[in-house]
Biopython code that builds the backbone (N, CA, C, O; Angstrom):
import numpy as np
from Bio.PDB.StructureBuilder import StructureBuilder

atoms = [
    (1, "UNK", "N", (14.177, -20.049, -35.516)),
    (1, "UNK", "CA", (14.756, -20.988, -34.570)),
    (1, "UNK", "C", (13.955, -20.940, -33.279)),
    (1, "UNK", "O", (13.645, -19.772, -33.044)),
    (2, "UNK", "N", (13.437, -21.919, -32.210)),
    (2, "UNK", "CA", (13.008, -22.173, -31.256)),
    (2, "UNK", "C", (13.469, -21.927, -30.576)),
    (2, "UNK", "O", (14.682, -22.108, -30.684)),
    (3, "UNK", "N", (13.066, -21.434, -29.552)),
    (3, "UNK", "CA", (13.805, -20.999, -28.060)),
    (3, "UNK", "C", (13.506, -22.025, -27.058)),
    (3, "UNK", "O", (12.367, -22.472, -26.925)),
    (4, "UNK", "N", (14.667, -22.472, -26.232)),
    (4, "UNK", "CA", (14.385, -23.389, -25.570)),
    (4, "UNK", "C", (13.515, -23.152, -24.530)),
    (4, "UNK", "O", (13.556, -22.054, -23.974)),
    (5, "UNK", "N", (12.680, -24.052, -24.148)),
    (5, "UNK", "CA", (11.862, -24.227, -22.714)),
    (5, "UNK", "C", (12.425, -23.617, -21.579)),
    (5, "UNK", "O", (13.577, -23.923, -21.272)),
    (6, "UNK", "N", (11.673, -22.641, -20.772)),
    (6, "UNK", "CA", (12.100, -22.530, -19.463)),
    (6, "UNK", "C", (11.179, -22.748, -18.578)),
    (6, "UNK", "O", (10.025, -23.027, -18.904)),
    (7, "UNK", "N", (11.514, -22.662, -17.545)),
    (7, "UNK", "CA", (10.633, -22.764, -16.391)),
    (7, "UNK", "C", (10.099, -20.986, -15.786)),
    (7, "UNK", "O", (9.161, -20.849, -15.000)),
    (8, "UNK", "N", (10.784, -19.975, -16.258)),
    (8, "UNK", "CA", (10.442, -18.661, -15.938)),
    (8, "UNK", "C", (10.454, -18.035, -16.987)),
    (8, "UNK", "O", (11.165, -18.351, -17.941)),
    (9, "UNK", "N", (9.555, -16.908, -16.967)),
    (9, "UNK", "CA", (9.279, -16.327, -18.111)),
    (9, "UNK", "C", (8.510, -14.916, -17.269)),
    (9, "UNK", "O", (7.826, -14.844, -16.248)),
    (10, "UNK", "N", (9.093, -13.710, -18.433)),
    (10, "UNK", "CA", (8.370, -12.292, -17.843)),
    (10, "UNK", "C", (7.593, -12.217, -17.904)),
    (10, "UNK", "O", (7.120, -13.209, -18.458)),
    (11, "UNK", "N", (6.443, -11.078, -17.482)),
    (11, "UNK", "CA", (5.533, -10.567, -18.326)),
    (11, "UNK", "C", (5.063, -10.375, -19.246)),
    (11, "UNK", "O", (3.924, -10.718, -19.562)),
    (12, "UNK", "N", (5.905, -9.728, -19.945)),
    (12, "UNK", "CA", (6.252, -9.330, -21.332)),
    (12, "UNK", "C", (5.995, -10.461, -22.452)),
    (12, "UNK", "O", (5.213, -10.575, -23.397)),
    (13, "UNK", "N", (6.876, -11.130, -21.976)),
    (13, "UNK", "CA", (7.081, -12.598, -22.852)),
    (13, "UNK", "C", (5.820, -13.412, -22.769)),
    (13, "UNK", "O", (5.341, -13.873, -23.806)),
    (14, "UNK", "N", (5.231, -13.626, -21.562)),
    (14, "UNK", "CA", (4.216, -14.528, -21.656)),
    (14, "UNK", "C", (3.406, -13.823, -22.783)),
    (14, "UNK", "O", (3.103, -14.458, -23.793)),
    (15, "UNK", "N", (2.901, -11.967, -22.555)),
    (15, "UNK", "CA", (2.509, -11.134, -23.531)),
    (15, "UNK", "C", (2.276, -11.476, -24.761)),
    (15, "UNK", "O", (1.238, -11.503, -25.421)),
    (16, "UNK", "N", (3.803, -11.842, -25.095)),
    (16, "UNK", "CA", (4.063, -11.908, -26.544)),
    (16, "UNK", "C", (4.032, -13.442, -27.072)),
    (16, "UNK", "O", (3.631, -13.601, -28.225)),
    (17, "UNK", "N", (4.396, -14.505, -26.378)),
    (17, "UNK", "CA", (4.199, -15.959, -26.913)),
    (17, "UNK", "C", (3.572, -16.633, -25.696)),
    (17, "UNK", "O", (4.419, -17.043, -24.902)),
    (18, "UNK", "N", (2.244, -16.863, -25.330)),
    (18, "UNK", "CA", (1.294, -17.188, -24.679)),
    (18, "UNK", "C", (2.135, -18.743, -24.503)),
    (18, "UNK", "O", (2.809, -19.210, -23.584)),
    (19, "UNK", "N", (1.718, -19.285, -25.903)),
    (19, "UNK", "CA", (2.023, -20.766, -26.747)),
    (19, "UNK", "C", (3.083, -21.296, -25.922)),
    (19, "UNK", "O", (3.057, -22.378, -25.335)),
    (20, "UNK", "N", (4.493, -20.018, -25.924)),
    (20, "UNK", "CA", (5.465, -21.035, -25.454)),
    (20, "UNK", "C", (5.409, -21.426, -24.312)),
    (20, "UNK", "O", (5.890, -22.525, -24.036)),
    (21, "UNK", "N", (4.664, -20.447, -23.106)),
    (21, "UNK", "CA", (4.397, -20.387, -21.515)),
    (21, "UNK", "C", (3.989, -21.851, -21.626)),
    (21, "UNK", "O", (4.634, -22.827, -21.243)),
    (22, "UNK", "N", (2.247, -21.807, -22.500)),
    (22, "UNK", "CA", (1.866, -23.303, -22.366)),
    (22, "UNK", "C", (2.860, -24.560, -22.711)),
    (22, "UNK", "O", (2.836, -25.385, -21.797)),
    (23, "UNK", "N", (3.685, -24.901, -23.741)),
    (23, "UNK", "CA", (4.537, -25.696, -23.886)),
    (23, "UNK", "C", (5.142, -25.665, -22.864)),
    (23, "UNK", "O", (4.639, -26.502, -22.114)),
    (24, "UNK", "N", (6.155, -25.040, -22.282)),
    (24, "UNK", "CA", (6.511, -24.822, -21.175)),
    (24, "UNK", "C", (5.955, -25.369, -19.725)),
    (24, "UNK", "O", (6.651, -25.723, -18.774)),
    (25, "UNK", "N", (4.683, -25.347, -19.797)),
    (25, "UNK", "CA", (3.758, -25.583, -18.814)),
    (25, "UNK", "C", (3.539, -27.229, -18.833)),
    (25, "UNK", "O", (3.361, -27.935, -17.840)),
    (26, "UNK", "N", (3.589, -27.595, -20.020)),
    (26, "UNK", "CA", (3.087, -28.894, -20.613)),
    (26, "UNK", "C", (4.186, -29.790, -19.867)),
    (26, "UNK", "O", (3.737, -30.692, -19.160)),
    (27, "UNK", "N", (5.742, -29.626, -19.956)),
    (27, "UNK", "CA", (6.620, -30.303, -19.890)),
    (27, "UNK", "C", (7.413, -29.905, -18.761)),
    (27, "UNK", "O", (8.315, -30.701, -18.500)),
    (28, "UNK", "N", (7.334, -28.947, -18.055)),
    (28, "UNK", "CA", (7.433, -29.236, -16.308)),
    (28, "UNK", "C", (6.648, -29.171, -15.765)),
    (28, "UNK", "O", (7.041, -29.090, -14.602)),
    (29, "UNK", "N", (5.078, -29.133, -15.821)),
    (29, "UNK", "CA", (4.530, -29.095, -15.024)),
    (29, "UNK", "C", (4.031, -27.686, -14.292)),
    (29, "UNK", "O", (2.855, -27.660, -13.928)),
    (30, "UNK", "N", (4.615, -26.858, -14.126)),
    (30, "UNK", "CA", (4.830, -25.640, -13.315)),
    (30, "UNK", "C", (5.653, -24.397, -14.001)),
    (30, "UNK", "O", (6.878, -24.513, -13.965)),
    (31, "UNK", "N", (5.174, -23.345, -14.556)),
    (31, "UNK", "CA", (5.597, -22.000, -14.949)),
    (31, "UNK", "C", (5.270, -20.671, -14.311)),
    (31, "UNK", "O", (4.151, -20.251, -14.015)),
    (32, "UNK", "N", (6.825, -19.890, -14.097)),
    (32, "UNK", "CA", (6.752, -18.687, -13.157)),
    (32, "UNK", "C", (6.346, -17.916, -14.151)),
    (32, "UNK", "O", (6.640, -18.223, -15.306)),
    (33, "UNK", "N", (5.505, -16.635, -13.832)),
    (33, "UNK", "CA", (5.803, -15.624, -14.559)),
    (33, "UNK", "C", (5.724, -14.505, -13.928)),
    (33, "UNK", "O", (4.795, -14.083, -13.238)),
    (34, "UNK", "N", (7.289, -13.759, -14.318)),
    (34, "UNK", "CA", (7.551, -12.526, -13.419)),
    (34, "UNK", "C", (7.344, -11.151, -14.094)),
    (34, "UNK", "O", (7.523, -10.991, -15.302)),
    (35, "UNK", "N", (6.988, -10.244, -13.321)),
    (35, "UNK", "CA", (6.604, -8.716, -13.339)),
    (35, "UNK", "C", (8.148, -8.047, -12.417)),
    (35, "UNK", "O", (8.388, -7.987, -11.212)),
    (36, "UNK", "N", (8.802, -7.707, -13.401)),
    (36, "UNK", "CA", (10.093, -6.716, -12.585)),
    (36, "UNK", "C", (10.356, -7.391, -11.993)),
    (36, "UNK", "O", (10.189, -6.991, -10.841)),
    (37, "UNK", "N", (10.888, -8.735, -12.040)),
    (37, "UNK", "CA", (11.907, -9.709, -11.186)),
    (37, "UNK", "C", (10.910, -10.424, -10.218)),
    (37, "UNK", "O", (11.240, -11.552, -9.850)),
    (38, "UNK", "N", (10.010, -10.032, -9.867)),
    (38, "UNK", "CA", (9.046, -10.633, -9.068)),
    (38, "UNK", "C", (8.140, -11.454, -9.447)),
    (38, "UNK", "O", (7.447, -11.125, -10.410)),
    (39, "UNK", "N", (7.912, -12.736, -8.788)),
    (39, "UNK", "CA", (7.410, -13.680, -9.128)),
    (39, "UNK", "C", (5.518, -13.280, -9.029)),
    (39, "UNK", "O", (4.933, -13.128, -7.957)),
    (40, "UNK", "N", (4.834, -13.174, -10.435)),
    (40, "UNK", "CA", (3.309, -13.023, -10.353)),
    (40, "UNK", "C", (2.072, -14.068, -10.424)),
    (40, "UNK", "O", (0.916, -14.151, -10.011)),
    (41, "UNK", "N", (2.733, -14.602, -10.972)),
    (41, "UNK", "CA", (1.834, -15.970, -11.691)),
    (41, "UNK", "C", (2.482, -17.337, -11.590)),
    (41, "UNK", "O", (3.657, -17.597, -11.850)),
    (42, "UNK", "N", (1.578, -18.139, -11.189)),
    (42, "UNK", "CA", (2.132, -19.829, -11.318)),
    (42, "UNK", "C", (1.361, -20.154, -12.572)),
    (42, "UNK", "O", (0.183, -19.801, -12.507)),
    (43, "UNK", "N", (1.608, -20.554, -13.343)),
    (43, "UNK", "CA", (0.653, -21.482, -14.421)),
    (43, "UNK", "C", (1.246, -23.335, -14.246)),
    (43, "UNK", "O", (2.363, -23.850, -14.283)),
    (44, "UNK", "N", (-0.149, -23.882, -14.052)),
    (44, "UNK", "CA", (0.095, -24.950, -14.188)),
    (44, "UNK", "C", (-0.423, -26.340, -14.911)),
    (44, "UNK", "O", (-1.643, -26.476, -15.009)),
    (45, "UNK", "N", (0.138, -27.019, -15.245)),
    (45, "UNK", "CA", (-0.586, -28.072, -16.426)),
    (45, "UNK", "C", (-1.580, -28.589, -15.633)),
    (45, "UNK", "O", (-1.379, -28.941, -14.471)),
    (46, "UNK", "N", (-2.727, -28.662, -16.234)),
    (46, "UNK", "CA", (-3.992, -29.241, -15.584)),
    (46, "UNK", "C", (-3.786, -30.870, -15.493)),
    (46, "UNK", "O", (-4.370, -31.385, -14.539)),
    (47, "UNK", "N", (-3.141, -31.639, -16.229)),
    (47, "UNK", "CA", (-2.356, -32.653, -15.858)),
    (47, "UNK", "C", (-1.873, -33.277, -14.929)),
    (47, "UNK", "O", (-1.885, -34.459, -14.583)),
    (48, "UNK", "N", (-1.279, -32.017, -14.413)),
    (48, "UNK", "CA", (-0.479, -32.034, -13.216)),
    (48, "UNK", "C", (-0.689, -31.445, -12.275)),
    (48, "UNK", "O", (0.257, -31.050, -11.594)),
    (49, "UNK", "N", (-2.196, -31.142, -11.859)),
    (49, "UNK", "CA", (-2.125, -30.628, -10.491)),
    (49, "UNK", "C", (-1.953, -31.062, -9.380)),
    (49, "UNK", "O", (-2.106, -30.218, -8.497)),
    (50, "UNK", "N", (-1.622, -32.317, -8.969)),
    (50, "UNK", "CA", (-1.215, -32.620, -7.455)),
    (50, "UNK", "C", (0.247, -31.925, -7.308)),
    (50, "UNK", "O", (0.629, -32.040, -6.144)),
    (51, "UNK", "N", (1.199, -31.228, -8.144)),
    (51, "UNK", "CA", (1.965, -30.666, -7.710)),
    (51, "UNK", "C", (2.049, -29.339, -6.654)),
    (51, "UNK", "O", (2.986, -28.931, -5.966)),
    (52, "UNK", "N", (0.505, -28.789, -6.845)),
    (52, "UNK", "CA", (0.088, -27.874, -5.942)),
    (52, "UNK", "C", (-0.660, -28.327, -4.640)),
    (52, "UNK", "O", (-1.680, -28.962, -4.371)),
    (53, "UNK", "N", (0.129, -27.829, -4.110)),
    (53, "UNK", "CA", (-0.884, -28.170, -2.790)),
    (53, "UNK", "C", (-1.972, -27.488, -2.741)),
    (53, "UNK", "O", (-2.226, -26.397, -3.251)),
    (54, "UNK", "N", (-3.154, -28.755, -1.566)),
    (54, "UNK", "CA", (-4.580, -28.112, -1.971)),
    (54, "UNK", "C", (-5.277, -26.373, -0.638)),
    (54, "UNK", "O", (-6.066, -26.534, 0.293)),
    (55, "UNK", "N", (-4.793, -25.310, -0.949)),
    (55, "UNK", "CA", (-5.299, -24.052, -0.255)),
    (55, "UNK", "C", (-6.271, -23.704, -0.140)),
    (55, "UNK", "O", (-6.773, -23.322, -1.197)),
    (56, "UNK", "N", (-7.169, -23.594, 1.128)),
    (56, "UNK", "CA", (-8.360, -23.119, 1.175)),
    (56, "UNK", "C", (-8.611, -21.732, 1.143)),
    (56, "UNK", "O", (-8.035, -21.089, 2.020)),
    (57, "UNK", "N", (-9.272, -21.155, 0.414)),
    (57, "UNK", "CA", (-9.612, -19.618, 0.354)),
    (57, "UNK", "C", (-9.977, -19.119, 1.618)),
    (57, "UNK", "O", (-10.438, -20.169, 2.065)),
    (58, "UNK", "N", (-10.115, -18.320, 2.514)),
    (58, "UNK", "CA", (-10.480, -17.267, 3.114)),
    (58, "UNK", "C", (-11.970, -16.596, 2.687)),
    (58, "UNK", "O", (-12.326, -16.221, 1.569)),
    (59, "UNK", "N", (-12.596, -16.576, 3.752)),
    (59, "UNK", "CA", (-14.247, -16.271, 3.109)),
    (59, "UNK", "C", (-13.874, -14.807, 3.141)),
    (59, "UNK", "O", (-12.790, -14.324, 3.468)),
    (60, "UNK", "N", (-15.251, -14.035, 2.640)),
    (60, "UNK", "CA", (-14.796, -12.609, 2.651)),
    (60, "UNK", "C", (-14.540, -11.851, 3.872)),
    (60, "UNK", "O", (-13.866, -10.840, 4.075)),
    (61, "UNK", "N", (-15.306, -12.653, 4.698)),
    (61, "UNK", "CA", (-15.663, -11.787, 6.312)),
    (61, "UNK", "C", (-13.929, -11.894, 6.973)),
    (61, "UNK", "O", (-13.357, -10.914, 7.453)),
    (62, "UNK", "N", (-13.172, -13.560, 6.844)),
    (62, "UNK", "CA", (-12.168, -13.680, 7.078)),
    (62, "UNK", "C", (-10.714, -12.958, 6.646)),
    (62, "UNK", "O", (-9.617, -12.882, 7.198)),
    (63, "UNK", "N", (-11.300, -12.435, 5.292)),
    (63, "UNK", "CA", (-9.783, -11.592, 4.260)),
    (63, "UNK", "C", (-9.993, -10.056, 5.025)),
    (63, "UNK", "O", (-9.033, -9.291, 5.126)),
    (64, "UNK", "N", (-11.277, -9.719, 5.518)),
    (64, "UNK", "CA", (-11.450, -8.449, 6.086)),
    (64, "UNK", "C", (-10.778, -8.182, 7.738)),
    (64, "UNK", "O", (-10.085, -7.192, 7.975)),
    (65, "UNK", "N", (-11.030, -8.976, 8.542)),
    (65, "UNK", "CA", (-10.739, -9.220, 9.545)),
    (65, "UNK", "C", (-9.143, -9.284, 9.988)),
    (65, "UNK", "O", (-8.484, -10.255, 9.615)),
    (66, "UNK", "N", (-8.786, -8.684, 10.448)),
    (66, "UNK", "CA", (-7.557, -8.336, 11.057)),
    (66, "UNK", "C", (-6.756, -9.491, 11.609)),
    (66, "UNK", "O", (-6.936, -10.622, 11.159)),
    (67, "UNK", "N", (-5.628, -9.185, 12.839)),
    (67, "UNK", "CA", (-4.881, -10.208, 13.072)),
    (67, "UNK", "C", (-5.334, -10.186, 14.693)),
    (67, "UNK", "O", (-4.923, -11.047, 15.471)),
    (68, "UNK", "N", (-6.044, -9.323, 15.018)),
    (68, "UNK", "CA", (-6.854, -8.889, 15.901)),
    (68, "UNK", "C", (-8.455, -9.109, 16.305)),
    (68, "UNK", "O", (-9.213, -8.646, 17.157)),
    (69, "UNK", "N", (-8.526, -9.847, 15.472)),
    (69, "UNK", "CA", (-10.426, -9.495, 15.136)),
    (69, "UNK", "C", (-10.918, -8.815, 14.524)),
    (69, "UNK", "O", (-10.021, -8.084, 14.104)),
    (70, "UNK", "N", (-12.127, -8.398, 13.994)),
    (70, "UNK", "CA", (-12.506, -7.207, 13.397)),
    (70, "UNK", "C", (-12.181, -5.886, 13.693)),
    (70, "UNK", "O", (-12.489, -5.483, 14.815)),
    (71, "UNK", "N", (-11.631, -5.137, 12.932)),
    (71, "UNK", "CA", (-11.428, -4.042, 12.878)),
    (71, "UNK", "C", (-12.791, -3.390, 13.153)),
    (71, "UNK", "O", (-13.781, -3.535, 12.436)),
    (72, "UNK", "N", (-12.711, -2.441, 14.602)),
    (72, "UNK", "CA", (-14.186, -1.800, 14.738)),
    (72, "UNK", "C", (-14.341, -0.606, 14.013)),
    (72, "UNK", "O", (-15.457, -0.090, 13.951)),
    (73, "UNK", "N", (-13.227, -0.024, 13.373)),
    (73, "UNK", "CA", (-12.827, 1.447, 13.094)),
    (73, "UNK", "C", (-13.606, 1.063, 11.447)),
    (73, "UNK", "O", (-14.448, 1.911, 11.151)),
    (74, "UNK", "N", (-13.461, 0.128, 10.571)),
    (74, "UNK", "CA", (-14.368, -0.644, 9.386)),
    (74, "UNK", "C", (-15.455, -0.494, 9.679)),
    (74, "UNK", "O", (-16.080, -0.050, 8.715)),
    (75, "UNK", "N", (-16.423, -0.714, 11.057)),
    (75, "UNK", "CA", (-17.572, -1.447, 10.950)),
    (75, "UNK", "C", (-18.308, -0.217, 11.614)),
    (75, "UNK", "O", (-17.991, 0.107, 12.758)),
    (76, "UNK", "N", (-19.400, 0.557, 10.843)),
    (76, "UNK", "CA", (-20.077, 1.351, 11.526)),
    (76, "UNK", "C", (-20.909, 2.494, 10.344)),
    (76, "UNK", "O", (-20.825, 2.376, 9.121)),
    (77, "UNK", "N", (-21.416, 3.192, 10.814)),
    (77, "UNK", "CA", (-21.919, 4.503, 9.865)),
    (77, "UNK", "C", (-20.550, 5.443, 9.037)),
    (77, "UNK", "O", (-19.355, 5.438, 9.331)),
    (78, "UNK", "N", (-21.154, 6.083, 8.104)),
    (78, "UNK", "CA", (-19.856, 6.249, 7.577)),
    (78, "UNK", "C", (-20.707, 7.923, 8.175)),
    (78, "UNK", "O", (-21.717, 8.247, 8.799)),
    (79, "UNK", "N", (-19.484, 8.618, 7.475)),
    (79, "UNK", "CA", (-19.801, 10.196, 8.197)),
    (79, "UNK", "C", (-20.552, 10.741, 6.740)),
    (79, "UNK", "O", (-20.649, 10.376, 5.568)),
    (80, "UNK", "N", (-20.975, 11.769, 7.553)),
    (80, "UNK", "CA", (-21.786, 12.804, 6.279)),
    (80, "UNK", "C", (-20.461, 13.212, 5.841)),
    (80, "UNK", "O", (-19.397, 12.976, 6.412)),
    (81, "UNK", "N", (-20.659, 13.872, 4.724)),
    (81, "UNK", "CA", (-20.046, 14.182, 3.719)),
    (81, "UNK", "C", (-20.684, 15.817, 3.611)),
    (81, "UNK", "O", (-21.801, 15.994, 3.123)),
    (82, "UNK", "N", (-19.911, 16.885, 4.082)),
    (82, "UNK", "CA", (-20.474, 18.231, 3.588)),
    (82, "UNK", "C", (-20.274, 18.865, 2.081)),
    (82, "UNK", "O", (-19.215, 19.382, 1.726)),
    (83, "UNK", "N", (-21.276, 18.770, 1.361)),
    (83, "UNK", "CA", (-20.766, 18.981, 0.232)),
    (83, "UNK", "C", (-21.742, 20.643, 0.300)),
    (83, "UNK", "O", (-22.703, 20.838, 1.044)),
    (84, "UNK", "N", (-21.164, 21.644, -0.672)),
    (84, "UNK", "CA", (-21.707, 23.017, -0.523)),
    (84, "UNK", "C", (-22.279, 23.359, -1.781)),
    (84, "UNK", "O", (-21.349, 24.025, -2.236)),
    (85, "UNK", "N", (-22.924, 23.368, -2.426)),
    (85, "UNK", "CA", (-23.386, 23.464, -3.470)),
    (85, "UNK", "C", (-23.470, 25.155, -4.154)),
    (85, "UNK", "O", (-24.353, 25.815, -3.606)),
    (86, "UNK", "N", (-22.856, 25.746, -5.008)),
    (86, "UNK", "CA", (-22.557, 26.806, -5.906)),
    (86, "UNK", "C", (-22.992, 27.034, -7.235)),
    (86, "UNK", "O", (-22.971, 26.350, -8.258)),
    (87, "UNK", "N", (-23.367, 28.102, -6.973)),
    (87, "UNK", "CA", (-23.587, 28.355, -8.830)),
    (87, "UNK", "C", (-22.342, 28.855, -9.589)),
    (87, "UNK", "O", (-21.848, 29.963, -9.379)),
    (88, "UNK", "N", (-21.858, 27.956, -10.496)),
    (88, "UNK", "CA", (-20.921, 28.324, -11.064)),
    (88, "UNK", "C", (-20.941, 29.830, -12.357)),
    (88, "UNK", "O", (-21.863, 30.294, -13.028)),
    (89, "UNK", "N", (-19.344, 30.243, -12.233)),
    (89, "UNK", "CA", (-19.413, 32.043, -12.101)),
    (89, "UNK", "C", (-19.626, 31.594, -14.126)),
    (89, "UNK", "O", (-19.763, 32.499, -14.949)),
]
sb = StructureBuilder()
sb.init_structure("model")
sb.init_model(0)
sb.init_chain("A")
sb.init_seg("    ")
for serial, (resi, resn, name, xyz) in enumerate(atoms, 1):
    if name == "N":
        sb.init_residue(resn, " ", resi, " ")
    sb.init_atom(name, np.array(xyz, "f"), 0.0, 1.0, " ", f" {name:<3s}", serial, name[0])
structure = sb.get_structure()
């Protein structure tokens, strides 16, 4: 017997029936899929993407950069590292 369509689906489940996520996907448009109640994944019908709005990525320099400016405490020489070298017994 078929399980009806949802619009959310676990982890787990997507895991185990990929197929139905996509059906699912096909006929609203838009599928959650959650990790421990929490929402992880949007999947969406390529069909239908004007349902997403369009987000511009963040360059890398920008995802690094603080709410402050650059973090100066990031940007610099890193320290030596004393490592002691032994002959093992």
């Amino acid at each position: 017997m078929a399980q009806p369509l949802r619009r959310e689906f676990t982890a787990r489940e997507f895991n185990r029936d990929p197929s139905a996520v996509a059906r699912a996907a096909h006929r609203f448009g838009q599928v959650i899929i959650t990790n421990r109640g929490t929402p992880t994944l949007l999947i969406t019908d390529a069909d239908r993407t004007d349902l997403m709005p369009a987000v511009a990525a963040p360059s890398l320099l920008e995802a690094f950069r603080g709410p402050d400016g650059i973090d100066e405490d990031a940007v610099g020489e890193p320290e030596r590292a004393a490592i002691i070298a032994r002959i093992p017994d």
